[in-house]
VOVEXRO-783348 format. One record per atom (N, C-alpha, C): x, y, z; residue number from 0; atom name. Coordinates in Angstrom, 1 decimal. Layout:
residues N
+--------+--------+--------+-----+-------+
|     xx |     yy |     zz | num | atomo |
+--------+--------+--------+-----+-------+
|      X |      Y |      Z | NUM |    CA |
...
+--------+--------+--------+-----+-------+
//
This chain:
residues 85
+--------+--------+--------+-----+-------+
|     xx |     yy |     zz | num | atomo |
+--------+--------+--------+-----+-------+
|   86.6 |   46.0 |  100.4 |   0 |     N |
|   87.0 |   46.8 |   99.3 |   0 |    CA |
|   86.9 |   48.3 |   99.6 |   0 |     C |
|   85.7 |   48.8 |   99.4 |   1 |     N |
|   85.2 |   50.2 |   99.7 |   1 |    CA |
|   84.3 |   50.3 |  100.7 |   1 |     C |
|   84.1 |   51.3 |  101.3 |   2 |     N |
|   83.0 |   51.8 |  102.3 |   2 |    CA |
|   81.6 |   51.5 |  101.3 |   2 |     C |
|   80.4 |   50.9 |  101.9 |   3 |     N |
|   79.1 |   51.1 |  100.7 |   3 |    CA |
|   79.0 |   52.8 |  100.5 |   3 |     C |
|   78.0 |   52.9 |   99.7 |   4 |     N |
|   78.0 |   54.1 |   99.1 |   4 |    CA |
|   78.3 |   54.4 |   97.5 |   4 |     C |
|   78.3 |   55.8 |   96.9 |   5 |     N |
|   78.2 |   55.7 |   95.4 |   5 |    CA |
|   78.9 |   54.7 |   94.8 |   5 |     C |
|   80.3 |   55.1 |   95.6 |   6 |     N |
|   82.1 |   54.6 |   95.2 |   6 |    CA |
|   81.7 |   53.2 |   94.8 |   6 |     C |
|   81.3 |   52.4 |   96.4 |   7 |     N |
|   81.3 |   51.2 |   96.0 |   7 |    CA |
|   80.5 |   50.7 |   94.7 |   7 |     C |
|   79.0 |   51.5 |   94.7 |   8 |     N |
|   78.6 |   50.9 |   93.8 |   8 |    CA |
|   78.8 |   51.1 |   92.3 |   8 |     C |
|   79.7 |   52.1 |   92.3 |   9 |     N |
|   80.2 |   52.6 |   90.5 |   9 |    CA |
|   81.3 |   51.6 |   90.1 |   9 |     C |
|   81.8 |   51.1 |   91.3 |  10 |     N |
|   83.0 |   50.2 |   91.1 |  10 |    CA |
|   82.6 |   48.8 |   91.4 |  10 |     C |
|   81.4 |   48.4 |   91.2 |  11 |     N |
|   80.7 |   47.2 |   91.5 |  11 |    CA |
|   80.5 |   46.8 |   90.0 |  11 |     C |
|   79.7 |   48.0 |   89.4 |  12 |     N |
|   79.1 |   47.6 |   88.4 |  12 |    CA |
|   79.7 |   47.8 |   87.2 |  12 |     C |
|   81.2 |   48.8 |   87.4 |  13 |     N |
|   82.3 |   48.7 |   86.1 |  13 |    CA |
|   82.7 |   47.3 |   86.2 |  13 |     C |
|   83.1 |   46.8 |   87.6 |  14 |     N |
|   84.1 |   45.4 |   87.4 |  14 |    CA |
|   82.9 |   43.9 |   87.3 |  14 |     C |
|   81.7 |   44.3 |   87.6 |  15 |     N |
|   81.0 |   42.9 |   87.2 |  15 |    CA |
|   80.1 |   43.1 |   86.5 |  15 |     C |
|   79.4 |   44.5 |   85.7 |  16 |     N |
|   78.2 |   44.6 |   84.7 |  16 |    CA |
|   78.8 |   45.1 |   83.6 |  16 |     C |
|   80.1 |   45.6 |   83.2 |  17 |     N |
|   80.3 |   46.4 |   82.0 |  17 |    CA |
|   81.6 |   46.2 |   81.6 |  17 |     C |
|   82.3 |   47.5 |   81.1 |  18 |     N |
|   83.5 |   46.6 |   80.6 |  18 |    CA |
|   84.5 |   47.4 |   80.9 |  18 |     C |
|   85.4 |   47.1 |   82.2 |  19 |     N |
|   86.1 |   48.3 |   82.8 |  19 |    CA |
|   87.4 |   48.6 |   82.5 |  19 |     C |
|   87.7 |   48.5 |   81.4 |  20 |     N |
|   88.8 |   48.9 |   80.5 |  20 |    CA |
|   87.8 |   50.9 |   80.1 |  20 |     C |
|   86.5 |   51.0 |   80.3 |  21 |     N |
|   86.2 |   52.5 |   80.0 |  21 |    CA |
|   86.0 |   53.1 |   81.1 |  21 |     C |
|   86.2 |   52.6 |   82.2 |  22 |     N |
|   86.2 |   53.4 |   83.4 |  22 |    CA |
|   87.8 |   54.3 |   83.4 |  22 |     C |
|   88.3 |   55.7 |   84.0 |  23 |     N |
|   89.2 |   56.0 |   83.9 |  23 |    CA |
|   89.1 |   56.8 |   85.2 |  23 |     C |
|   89.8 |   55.8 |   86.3 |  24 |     N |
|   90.1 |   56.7 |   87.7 |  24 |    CA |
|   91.1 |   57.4 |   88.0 |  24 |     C |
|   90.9 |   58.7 |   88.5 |  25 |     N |
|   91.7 |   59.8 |   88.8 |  25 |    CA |
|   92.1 |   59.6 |   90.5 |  25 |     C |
|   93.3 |   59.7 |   90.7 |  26 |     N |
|   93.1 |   59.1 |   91.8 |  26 |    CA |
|   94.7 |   60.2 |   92.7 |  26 |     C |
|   94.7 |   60.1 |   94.0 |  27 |     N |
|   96.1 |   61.1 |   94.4 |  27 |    CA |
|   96.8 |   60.1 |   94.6 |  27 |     C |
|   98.5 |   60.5 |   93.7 |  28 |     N |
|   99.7 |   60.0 |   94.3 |  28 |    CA |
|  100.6 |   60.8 |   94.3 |  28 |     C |
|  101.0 |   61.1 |   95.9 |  29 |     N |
|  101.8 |   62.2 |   96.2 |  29 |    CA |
|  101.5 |   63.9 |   96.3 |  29 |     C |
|  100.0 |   63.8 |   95.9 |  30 |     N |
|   99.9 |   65.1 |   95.8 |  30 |    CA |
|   99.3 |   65.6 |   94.2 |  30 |     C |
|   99.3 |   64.8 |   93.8 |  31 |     N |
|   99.3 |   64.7 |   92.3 |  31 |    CA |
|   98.2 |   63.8 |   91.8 |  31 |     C |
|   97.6 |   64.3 |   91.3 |  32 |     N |
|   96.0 |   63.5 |   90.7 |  32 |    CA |
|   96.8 |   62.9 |   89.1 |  32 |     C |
|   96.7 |   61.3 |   89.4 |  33 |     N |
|   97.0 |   60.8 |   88.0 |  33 |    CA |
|   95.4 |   59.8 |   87.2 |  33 |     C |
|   96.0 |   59.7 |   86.3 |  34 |     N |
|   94.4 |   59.0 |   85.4 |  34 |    CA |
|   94.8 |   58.3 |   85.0 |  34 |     C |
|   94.4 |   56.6 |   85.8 |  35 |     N |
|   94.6 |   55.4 |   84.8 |  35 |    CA |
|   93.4 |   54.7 |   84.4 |  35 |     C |
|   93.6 |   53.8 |   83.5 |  36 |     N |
|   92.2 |   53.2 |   83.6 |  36 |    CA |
|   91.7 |   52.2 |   85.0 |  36 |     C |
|   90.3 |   51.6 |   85.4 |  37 |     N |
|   90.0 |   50.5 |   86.5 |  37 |    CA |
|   91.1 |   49.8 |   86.4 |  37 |     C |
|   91.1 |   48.7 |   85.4 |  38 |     N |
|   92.0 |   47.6 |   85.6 |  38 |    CA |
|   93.1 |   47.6 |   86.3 |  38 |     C |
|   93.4 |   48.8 |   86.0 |  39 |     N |
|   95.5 |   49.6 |   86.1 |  39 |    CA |
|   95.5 |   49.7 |   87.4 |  39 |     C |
|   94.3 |   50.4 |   87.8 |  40 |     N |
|   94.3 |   51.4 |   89.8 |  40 |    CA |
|   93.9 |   49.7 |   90.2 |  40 |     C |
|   93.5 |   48.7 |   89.8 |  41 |     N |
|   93.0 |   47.4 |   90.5 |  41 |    CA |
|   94.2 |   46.8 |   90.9 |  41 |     C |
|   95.3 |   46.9 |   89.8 |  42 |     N |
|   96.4 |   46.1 |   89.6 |  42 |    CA |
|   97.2 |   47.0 |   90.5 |  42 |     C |
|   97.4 |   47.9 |   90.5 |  43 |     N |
|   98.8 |   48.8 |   90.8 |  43 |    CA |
|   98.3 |   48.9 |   92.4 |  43 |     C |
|   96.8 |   48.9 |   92.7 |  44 |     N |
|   97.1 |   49.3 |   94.5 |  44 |    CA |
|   96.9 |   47.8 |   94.8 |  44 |     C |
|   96.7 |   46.6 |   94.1 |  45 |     N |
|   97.3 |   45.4 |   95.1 |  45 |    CA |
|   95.4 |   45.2 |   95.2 |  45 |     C |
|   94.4 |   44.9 |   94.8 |  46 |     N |
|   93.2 |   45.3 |   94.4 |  46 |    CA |
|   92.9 |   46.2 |   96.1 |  46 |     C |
|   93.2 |   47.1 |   95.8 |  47 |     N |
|   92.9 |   48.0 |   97.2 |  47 |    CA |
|   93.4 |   48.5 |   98.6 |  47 |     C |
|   94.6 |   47.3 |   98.6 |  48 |     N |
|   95.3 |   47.0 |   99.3 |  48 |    CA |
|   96.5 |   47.8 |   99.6 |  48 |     C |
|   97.1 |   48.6 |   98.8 |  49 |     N |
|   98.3 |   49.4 |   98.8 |  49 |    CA |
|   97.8 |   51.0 |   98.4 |  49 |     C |
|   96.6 |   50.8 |   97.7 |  50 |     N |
|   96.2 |   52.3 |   97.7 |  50 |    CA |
|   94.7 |   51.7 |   97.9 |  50 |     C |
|   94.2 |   52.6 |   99.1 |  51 |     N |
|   92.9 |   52.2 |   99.2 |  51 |    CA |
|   91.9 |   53.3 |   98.2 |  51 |     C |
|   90.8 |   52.5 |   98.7 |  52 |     N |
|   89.5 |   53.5 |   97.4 |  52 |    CA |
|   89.6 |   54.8 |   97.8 |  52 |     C |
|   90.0 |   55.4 |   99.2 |  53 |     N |
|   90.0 |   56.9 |   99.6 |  53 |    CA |
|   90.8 |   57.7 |   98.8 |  53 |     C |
|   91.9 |   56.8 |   97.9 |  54 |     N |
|   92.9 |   58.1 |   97.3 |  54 |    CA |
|   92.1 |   58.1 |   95.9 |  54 |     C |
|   90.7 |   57.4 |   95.9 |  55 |     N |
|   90.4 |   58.1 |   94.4 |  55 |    CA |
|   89.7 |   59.4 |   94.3 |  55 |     C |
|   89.6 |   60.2 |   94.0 |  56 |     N |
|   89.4 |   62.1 |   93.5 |  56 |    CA |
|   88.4 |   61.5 |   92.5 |  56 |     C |
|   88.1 |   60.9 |   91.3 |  57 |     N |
|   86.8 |   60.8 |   90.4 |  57 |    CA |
|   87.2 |   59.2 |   89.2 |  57 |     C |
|   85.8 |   59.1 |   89.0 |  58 |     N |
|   85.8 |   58.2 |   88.1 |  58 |    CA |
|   85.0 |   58.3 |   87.4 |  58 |     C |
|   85.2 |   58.4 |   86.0 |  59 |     N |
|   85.0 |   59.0 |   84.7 |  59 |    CA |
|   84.9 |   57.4 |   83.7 |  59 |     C |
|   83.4 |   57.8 |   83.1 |  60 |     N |
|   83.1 |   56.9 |   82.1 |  60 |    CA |
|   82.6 |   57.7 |   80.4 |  60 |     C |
|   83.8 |   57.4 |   79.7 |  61 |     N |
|   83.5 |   58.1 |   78.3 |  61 |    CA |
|   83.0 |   59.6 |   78.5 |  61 |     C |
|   84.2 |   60.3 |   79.1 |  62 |     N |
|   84.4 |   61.6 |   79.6 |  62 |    CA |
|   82.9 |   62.0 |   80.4 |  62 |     C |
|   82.3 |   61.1 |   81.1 |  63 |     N |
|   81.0 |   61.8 |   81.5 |  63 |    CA |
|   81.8 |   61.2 |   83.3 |  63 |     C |
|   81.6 |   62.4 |   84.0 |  64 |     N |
|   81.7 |   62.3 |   85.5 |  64 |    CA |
|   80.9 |   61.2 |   86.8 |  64 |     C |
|   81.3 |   60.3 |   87.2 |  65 |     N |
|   80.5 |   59.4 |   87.4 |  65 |    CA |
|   80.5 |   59.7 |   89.0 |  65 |     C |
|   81.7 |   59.9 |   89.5 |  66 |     N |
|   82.1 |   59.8 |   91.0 |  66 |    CA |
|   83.1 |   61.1 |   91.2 |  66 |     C |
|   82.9 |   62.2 |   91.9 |  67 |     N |
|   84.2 |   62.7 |   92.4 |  67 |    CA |
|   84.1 |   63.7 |   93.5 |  67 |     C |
|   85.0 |   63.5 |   94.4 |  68 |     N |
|   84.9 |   64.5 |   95.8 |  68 |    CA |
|   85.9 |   65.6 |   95.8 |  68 |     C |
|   85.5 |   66.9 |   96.4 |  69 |     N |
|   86.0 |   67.7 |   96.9 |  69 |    CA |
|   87.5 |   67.9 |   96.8 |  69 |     C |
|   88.6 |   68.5 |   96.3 |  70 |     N |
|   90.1 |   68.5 |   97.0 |  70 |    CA |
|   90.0 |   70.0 |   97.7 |  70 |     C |
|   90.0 |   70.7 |   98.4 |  71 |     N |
|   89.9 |   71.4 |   98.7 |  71 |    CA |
|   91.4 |   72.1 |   99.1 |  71 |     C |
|   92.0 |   71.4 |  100.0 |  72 |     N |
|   93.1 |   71.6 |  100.3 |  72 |    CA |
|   94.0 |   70.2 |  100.2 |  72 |     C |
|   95.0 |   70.3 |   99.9 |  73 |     N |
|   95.7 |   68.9 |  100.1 |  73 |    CA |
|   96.8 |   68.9 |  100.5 |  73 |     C |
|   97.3 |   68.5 |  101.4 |  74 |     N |
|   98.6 |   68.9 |  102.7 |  74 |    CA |
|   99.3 |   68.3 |  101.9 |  74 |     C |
|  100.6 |   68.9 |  101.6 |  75 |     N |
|  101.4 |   69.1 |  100.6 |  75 |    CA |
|  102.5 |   68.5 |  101.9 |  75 |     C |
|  103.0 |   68.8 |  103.2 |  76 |     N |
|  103.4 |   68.7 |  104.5 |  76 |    CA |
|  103.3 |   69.1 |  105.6 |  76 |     C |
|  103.9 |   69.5 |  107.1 |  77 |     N |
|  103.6 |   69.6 |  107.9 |  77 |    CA |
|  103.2 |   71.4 |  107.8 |  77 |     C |
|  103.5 |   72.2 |  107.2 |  78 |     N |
|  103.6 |   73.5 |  106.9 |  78 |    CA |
|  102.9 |   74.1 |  105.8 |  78 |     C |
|  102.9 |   72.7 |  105.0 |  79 |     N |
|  102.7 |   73.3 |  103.6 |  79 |    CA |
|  101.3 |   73.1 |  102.7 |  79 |     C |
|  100.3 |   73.6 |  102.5 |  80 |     N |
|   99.1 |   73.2 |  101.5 |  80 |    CA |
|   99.0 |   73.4 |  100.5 |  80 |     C |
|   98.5 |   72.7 |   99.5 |  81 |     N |
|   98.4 |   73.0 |   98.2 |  81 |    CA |
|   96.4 |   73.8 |   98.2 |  81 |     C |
|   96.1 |   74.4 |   97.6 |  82 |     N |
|   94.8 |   74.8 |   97.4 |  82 |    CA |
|   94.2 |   74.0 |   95.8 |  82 |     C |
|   93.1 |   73.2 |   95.8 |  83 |     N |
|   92.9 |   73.0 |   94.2 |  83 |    CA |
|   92.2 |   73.2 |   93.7 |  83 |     C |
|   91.3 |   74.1 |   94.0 |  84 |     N |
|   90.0 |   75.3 |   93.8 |  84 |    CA |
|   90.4 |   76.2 |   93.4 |  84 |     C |
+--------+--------+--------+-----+-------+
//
C-alpha cells in the first residue's frame, strides 16, 4: 500500500480503528490539489493502485492536520513550474 512511516500509519488506523468517512485527503491531480474524503481517494485510485499514496499533499481529520508534505515546486512541464509557497 504505502512506504511504512507516518502516512502508512495515519492510513492504517483511519481504515481499521476509526471511522474514515472523517479523514479528508488532499491529494495532486494534474497539478491541482483536490479534497476528497478516505473512502473516495481508496475507491478512485483502484485502492492505490492508479494513484499511489505519493500523490497525497495532507490528511486532515476534523480540520486538524494529521499528515502533510512540502510542495515546494511542482513541475507544471518540461519548462514550466508552478511555486506553492
Amino acid at each position: 500500500m504505502t512506504k511504512k512511516g507516518k502516512l502508512s500509519q495515519i492510513l492504517s488506523k483511519a481504515l481499521y480503528n476509526d471511522i474514515p468517512e472523517l479523514y479528508i485527503v488532499g491529494y495532486l491531480d494534474f497539478n491541482e490539489v483536490k479534497e476528497i474524503t478516505l473512502p473516495e481517494f481508496i475507491k478512485i485510485s483502484e485502492n492505490f493502485e492508479t494513484s499511489p499514496a505519493t500523490r497525497i499533499v495532507y490528511i486532515k481529520k476534523e480540520n486538524v492536520a494529521l499528515y502533510s508534505k512540502s510542495l515546494r515546486k511542482i513541475t507544471k512541464g518540461p519548462d514550466e513550474s508552478i511555486d506553492k509557497e
